[in-house]
LOMI-552230 format. One line per 5 residues: number of its first residue (from 1); for each residue x, y, z of N, C-alpha, C. Coordinates in steps of 0.001 Angstrom, whole numbers, plus 500000, padded with zeros to 6 digits. Example, Ala and Ser with C-alpha at 12.3 -4.5 7.8 and 13.67 -1.06 7.14 Angstrom:
<rs>
1	513190 494310 507800 512300 495500 507800 513200 496700 507800 | 512850 497750 507080 513670 498940 507140 512900 500030 507870
</rs>
This chain:
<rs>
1	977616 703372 351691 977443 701998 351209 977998 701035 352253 | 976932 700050 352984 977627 699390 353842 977780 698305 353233 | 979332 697351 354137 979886 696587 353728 980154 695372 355071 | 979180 693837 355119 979383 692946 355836 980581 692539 355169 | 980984 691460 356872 981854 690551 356797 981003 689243 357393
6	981056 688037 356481 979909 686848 356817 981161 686060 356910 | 980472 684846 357906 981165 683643 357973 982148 683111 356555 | 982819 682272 356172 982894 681589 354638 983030 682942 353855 | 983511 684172 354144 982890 685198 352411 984152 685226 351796 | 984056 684385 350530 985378 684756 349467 985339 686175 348482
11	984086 686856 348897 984260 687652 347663 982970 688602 347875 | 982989 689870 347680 982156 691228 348079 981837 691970 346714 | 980883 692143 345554 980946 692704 344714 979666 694556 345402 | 979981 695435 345007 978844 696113 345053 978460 696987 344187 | 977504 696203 343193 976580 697007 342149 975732 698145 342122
16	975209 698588 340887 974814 699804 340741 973642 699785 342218 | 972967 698720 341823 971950 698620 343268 971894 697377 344466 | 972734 696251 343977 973200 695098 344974 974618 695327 345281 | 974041 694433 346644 975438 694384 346821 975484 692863 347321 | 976394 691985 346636 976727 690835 346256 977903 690191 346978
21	977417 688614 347792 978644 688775 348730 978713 687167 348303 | 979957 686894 348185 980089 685088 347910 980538 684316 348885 | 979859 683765 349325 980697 682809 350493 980553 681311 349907 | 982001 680705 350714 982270 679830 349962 982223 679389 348786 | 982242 680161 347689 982139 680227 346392 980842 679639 345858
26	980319 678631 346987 978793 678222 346730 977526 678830 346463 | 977592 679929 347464 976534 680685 347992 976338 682085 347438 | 975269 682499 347388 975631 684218 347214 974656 684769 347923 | 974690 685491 348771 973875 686751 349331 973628 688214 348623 | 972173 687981 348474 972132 689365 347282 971418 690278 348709
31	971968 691404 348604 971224 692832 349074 970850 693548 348638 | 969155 693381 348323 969113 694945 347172 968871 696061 348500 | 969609 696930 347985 969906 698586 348416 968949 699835 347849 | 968698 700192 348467 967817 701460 347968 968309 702453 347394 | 969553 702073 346345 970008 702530 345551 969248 702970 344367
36	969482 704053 343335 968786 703652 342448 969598 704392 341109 | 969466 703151 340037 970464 703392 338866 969350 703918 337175 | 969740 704837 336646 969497 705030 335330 970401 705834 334586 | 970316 705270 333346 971789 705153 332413 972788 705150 332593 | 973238 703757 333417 974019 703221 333953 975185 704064 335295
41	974137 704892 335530 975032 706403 336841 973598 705579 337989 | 974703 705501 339005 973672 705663 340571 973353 706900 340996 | 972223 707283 340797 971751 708621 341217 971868 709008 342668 | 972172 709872 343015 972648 710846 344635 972140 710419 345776 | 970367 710273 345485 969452 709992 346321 968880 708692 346859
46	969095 707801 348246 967930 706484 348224 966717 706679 347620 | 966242 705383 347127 964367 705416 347399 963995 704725 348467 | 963522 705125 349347 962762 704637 350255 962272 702980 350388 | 962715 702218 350689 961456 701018 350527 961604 700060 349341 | 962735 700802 348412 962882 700167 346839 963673 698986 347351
51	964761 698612 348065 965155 696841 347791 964500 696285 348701 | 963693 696579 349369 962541 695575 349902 961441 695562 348691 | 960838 696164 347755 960190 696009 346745 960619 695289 345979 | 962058 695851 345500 962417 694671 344497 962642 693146 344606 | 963419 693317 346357 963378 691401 346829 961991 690782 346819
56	961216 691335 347026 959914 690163 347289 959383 690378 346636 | 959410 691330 345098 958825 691062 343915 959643 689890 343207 | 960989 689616 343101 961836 688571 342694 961506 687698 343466 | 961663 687447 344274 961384 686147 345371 959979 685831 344659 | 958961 686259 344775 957968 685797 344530 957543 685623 343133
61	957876 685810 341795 958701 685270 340504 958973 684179 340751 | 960321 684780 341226 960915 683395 340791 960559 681982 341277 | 959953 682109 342356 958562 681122 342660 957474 680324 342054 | 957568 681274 341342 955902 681511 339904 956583 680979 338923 | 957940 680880 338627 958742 680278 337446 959227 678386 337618
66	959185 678920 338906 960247 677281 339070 960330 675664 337874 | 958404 675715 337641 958478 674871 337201 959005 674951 335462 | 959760 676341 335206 959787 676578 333609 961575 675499 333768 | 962157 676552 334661 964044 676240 334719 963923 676504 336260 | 964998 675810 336488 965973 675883 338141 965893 677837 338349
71	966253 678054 339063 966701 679171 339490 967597 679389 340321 | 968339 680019 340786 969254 680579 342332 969093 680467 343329 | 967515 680726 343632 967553 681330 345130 966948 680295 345512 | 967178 680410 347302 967147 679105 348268 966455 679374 349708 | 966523 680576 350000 965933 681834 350571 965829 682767 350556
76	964730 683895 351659 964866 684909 351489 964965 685455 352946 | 965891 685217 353758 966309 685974 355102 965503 687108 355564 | 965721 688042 354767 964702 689694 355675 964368 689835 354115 | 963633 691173 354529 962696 691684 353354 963474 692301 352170 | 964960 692512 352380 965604 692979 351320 967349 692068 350690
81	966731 691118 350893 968099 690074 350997 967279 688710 350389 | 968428 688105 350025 967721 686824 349539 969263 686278 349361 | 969603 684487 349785 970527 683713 349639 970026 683017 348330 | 971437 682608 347617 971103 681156 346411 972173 680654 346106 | 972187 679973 345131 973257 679041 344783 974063 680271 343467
86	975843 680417 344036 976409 681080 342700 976284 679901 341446 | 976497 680954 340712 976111 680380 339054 977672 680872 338686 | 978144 680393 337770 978616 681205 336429 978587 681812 335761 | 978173 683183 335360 976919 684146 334755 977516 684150 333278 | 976289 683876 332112 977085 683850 330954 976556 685957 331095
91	977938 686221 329861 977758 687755 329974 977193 688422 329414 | 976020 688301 329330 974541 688472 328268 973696 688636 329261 | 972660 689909 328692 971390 690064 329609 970491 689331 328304 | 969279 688418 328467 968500 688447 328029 967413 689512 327268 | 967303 690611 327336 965893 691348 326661 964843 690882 325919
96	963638 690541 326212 962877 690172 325635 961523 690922 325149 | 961072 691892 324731 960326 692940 324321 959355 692309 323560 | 958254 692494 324170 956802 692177 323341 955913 693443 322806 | 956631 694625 323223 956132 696092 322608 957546 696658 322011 | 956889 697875 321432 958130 698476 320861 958533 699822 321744
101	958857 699778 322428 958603 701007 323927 960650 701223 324172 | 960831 702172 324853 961663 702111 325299 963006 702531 324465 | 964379 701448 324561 965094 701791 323848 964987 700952 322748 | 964113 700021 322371 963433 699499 320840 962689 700625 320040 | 961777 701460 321074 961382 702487 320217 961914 703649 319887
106	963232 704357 320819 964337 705227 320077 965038 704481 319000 | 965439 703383 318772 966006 702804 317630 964776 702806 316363 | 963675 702454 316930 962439 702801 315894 962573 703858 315339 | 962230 704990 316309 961375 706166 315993 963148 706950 315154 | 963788 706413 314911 965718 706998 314626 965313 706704 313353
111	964816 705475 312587 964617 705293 311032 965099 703910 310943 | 965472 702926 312281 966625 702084 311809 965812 700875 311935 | 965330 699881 311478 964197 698678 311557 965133 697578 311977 | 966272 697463 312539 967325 695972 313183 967652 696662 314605 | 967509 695814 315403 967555 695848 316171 968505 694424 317178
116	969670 694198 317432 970672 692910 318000 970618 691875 316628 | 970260 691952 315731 970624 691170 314687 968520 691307 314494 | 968182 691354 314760 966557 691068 314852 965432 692414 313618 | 965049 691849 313193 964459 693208 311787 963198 692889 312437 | 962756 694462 312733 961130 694905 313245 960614 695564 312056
121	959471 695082 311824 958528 695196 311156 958357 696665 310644 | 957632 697408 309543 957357 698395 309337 956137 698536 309788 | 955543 700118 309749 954390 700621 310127 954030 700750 311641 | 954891 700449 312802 954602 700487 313931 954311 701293 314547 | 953805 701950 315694 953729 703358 316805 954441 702844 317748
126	954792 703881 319068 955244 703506 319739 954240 702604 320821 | 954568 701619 321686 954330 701216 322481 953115 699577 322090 | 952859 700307 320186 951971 698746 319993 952746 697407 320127 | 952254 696435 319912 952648 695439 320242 953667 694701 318754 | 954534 693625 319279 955712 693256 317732 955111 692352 317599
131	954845 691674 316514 954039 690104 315957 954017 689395 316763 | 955208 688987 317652 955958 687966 318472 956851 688366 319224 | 957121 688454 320505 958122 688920 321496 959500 688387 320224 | 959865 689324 320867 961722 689623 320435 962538 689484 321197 | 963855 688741 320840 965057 689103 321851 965593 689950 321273
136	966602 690293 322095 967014 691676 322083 968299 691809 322929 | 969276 690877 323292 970193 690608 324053 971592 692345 324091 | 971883 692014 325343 973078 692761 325376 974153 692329 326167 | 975359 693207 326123 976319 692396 326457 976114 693261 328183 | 976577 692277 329376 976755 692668 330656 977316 692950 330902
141	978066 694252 331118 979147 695372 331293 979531 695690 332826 | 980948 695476 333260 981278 695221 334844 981094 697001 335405 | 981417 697476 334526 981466 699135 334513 981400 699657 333278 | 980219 700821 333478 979651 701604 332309 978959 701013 331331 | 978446 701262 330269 977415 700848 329191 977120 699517 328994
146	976134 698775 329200 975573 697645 328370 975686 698070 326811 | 976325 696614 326031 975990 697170 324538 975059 696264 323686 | 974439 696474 322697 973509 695246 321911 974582 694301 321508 | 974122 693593 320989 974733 692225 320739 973195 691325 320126 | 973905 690637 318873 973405 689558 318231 973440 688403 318687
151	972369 687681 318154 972570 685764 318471 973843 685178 318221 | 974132 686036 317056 975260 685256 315756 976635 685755 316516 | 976443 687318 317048 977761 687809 318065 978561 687352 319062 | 976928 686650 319629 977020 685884 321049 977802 685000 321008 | 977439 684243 319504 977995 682735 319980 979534 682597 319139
156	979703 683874 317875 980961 683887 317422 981869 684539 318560 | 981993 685118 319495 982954 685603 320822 982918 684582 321933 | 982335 683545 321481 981866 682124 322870 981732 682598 324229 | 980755 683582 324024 979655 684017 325091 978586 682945 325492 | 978067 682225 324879 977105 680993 324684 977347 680042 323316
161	977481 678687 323463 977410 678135 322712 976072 678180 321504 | 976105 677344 320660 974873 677680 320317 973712 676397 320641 | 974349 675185 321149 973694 674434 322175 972721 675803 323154 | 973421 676453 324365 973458 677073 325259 971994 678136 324953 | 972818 678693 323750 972124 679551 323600 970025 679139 322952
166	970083 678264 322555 968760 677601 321836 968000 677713 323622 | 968995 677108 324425 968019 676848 326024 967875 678105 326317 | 968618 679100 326102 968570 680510 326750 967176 681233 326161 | 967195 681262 324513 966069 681509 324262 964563 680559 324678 | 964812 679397 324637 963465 678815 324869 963051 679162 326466
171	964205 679352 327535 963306 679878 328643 963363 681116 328776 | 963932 681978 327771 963608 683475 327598 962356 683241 327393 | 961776 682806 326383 960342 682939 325538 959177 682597 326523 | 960045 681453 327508 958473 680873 328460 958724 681555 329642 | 959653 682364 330379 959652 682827 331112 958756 684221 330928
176	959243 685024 329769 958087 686120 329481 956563 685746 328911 | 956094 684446 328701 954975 684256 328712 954195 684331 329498 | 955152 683513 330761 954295 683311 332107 954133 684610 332303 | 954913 685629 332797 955073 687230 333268 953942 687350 332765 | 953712 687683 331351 952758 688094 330604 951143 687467 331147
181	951308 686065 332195 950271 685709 331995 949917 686336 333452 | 951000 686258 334150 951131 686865 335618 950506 688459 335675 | 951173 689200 334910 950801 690560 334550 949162 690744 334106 | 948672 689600 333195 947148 690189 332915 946483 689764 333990 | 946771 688559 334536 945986 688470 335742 945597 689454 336682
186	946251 690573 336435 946541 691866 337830 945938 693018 336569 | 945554 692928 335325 945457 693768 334852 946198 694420 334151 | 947474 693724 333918 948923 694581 333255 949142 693852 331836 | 949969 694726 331810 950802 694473 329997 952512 694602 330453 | 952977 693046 330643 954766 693137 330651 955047 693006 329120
191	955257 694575 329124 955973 695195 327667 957268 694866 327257 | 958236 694773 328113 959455 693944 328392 960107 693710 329538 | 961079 693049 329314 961803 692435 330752 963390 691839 330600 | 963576 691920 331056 965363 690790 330910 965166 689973 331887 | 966071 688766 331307 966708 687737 332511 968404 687780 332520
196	968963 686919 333333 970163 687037 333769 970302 685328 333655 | 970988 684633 333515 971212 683104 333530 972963 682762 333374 | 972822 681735 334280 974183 681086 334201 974584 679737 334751 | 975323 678991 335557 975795 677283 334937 976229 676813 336265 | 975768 675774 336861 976804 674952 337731 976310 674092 336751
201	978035 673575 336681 978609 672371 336196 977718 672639 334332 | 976977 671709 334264 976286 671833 333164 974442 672076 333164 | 974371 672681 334199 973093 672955 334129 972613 674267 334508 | 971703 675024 333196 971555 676595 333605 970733 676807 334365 | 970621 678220 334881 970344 678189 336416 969564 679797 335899
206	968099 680606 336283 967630 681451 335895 968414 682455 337394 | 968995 683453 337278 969540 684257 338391 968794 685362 338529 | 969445 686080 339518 969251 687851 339768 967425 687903 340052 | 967083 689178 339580 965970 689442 339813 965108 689097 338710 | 963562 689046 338754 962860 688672 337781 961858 689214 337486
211	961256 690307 336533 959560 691143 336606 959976 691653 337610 | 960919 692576 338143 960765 693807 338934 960532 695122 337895 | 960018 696130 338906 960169 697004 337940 962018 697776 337385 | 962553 697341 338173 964059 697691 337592 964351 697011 336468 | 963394 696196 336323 963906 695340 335046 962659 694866 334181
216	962106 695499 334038 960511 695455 333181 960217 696663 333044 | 959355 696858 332030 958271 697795 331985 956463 697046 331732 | 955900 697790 332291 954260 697009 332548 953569 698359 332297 | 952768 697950 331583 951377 698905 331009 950069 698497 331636 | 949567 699439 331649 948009 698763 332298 947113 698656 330982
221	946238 697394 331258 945967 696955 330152 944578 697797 330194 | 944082 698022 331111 942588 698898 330572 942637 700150 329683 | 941827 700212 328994 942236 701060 327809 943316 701335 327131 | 944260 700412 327365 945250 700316 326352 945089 700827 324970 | 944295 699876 324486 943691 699676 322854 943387 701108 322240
226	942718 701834 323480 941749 703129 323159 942975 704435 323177 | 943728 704142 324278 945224 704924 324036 946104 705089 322640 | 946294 703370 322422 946745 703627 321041 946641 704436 320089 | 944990 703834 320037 944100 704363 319072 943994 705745 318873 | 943995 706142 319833 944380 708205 320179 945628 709116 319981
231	946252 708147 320456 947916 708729 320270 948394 708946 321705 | 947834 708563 322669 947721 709016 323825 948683 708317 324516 | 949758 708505 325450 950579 708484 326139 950476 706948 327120 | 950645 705919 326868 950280 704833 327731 950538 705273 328947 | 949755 704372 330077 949911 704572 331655 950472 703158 331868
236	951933 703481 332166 952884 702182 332714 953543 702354 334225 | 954138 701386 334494 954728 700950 335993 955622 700348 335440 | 956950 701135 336073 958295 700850 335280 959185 701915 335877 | 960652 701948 335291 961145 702872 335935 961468 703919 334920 | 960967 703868 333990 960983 704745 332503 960615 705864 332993
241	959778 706285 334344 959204 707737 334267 960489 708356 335436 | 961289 707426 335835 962700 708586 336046 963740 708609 334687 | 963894 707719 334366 964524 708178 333156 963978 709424 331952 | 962649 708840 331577 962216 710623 331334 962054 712167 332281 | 962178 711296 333369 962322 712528 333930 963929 713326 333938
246	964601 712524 333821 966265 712776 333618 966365 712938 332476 | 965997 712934 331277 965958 713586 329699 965435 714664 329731 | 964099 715077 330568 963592 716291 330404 964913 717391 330888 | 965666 716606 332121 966319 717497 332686 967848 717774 332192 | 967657 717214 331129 969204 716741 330182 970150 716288 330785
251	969783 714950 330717 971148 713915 331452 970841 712433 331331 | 971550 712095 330505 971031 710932 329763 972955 710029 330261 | 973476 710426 331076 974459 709594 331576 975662 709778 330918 | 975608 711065 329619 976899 711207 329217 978135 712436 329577 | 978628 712663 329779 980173 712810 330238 979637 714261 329991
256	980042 714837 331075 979823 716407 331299 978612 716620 331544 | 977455 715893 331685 975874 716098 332349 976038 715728 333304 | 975319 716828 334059 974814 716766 335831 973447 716177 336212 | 973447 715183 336787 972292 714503 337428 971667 715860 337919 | 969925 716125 337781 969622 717007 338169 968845 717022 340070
261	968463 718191 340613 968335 718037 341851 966863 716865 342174 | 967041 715947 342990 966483 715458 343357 965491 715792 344985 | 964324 716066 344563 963913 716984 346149 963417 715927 347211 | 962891 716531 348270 962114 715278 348820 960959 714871 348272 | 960277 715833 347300 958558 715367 347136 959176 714195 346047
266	959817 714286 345097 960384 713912 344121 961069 712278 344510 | 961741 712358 345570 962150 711054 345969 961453 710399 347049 | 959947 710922 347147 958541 710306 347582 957713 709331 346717 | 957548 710631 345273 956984 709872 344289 957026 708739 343546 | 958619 708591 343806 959604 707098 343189 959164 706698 343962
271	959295 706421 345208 959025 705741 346424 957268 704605 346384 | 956576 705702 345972 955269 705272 346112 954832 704771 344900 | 955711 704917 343634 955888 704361 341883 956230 703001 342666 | 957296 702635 343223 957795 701202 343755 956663 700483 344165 | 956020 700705 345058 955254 700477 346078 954021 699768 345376
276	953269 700636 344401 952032 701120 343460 952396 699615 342373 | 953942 699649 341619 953895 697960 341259 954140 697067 342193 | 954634 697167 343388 954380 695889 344173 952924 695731 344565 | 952225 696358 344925 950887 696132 345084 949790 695526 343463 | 950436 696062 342703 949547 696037 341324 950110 694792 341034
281	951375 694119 341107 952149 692686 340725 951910 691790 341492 | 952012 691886 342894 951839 690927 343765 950389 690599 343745 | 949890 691745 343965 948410 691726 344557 947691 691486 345683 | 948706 691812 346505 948618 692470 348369 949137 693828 348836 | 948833 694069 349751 949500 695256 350211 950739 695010 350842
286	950996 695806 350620 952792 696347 350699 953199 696722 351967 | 953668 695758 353070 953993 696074 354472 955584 696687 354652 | 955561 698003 354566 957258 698113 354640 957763 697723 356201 | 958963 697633 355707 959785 696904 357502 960859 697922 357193 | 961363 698202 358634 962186 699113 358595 963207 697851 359436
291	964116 697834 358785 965152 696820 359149 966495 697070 359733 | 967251 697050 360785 968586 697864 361041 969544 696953 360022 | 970664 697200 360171 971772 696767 359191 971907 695678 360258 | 971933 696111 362014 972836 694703 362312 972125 693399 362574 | 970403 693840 362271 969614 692690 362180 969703 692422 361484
296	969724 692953 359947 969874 692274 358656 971634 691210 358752 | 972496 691470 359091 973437 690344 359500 973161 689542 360000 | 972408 689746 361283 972119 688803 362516 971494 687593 361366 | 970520 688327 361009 969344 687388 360102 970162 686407 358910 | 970886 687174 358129 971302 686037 356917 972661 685489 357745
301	973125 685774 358796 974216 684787 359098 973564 683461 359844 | 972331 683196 360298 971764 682717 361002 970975 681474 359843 | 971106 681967 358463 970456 681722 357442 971667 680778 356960 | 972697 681370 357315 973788 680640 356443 974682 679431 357440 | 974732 679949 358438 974917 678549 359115 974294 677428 359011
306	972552 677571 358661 971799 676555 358449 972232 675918 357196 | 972680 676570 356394 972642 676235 354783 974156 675312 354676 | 975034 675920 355541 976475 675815 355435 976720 674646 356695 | 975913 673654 357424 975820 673000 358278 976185 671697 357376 | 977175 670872 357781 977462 669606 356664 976325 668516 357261
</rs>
């Protein structure tokens, strides 16, 4: 795990897959790393090519959003880095689920119809669609487990006011619309997604990444309907097919399970899963850059003098 030293840096965080550097308390330099995290363990192996996928799938979001809320970012230096303005992060992930897939549908398919304070409907399958996107919030955990959390939780622990929180949902709701509208355009179904949000001074600010696949799941919408209708296994772009692949292999992130072997064909296939939604999201081809570490300095310090110039 490498670790810069930048002009101005008060502060170095390094996450399951960023690594997060603060300078002058203003600024933040995100690095996504070709790390890669499921159930909340960083697995052994890089993916290839994955934080250049994930930066310029976010970069180019959060682009596509601007005119909903403000956002963070201010640039994007090299292909796996991006500068913005620090926020305040309230400690809540957004979840917003317009299918019942995932860990909405293990709480389904368990017998239990509430879900963060939120009651889902009876009669569902997995993966059909909920009347109306849902939130689905959890709490943002510095180490180990995200947990659910209610509206009513949120704002009785003054996690968000309930001012705060009314804005959080209304650009939860239009932020996954757009996705949604972004996604059919390309042919997809964003089944769900999270956001991340937080505050200078008094104004919220949309952060982190946005519709990556680390943080979405997307269905392809052709024959969707006819899948349902069958019982048949949806075809999605997401990172759900390593996590089932780590259940098949029993290791779901709890205490005494061994991450299982990861081969090379195996940490190809992720590789080209990354790749397969940047091409299917963006809707260009996917130029990888092979970047050294001390160009990637060269590059965002060169970025930040400009920014940091009075």
């Amino acid at each position: 795990m490498s670790s810069y030293q930048f002009p101005f840096q008060t502060n170095v965080y390094h996450g399951k897959v960023r690594d997060v550097y603060s300078i002058k308390n203003d600024w933040l330099v995100m690095i996504a790393s070709n790390r890669i995290s499921a159930f909340d363990v960083i697995l052994p192996r890089p993916i290839p090519y994955k934080g250049q996928v994930l930066n310029q799938i976010a970069a180019y979001m959060l682009e596509a959003t601007r005119d909903i809320c403000p956002n963070w970012l201010v640039e994007v230096p090299t292909p796996n880095s991006s500068i913005g303005k620090r926020c305040t992060p309230f400690k809540i992930e957004m979840v917003v689920r317009g299918n019942v897939v995932g860990h909405a549908w293990r709480t389904y398919s368990s017998g239990k119809r509430e879900l963060c304070g939120v009651t889902m409907p009876e009669g569902l399958r997995e993966n059909d669609f909920f009347p109306s996107p849902i939130i689905t919030p959890s709490t943002k955990a510095d180490a180990g487990h995200d947990e659910d959390i209610s509206k009513e939780e949120i704002i009785a622990k003054g996690l968000a006011t309930e001012a705060e929180w009314a804005i959080l949902e209304d650009y939860t709701l239009k932020l996954f619309a757009r996705g949604k509208e972004i996604a059919a355009s390309r042919g997809l179904i964003l089944a769900d997604t999270k956001y991340e949000f937080g505050k200078i001074g008094d104004t919220i600010y949309l952060m982190d990444e946005v519709h990556t696949p680390d943080s979405s799941r997307y269905f392809y919408a052709d024959g969707f309907e006819q899948r349902q209708a069958t019982g048949d296994k949806q075809k999605q772009l997401s990172k759900e097919f390593v996590r089932e692949w780590l259940i098949a292999n029993n290791f779901m992130g709890k205490e005494g399970q061994t991450v299982p072997e990861m081969t090379d064909e195996w940490i190809d296939t992720i590789s080209k899963r990354y790749i397969e939604l940047y091409e299917k999201v963006i809707g260009k081809t996917f130029v990888p850059e092979e970047i050294s570490e001390e160009k990637t300095y060269e590059k965002i310090q060169i970025a930040l003098e400009r920014l940091l110039l009075p």
